[in-house]
Every structure is written in C-alpha cells, then in structure tokens.
C-alpha positions in Angstrom: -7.0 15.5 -11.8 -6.2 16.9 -15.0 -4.7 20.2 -15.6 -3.2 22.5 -18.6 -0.9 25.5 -18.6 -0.9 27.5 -21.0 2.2 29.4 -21.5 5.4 28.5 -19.6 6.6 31.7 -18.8 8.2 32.9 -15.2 4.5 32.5 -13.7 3.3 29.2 -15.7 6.5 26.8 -15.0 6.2 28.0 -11.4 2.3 26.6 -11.4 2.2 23.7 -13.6 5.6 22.4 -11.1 3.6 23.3 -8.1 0.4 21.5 -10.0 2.2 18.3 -11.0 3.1 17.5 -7.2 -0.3 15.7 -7.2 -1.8 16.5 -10.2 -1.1 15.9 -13.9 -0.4 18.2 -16.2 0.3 18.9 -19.3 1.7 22.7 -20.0 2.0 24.3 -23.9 3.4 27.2 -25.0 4.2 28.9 -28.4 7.9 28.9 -27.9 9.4 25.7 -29.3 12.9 27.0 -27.8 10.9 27.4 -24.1 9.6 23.6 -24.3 13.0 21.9 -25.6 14.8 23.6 -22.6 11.3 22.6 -19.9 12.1 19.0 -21.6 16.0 18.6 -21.2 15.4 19.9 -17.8 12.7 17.3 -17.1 14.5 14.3 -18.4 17.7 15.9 -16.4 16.2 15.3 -13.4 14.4 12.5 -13.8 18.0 10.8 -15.0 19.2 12.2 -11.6 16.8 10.8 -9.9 17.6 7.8 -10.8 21.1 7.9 -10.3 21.4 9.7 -6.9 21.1 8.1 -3.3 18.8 9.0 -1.2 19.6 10.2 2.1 18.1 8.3 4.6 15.2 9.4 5.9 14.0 11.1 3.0 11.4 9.0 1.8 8.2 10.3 1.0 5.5 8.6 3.9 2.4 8.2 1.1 5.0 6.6 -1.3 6.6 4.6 1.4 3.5 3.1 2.2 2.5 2.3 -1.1 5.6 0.6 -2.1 5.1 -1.3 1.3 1.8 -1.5 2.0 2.9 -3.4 4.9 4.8 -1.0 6.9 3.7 1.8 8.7 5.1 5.2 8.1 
C-alpha cells in the first residue's frame, strides 16, 4: 500500500516509521531543514546496515524465506 505523511513533526516521523515497516511511504513537510536531517538519518542507517553483522539469530522469518525459498523458518 501506499501511504503519505504530511508533516514530520514528533507525531508524523513516529507514524510514517511505524507505516514503512510494511507499507511505503512517502512523508513531506514544509521544513526543508526537517527533511535534510529525516534524509542523513535515513541514508545513516541504511549505510549501517550494510556494514554491521548481524547477530545470529536475528533474521527476519518472512525475509529469510524469501531469500531462501527453500528453507523453512
């Protein structure tokens, strides 16, 4: 599903994170200071994601089982 946010105040960034678990979504806001920082954040931890070991055991079932449709989580 689709799904925008407008404004990404206190109450917005805490839904359109919560949204974007299984959703996509796209949040605005009129602050272009607000959405640089919501970017560098973003790209922050996707970067670290990247870079970081999992521990074992942590990986997502669903995702698991996509990657490898032949095992069973």
């Amino acid at each position: 599903m689709k799904i925008a946010v407008a404004g990404i105040g206190y109450v917005g960034l805490s839904n359109a994170v919560l949204l974007a678990q299984n959703n996509t979504v796209v949040a605005v806001d009129i602050s272009a200071e607000r959405v640089a920082l919501v970017r560098l954040r973003a790209a922050a931890a996707r970067l670290a994601r990247r870079l970081l070991p999992r521990p074992a055991g942590s990986e997502h079932p669903r995702r698991a089982a996509l990657e490898h449709p032949r095992r069973v989580a």
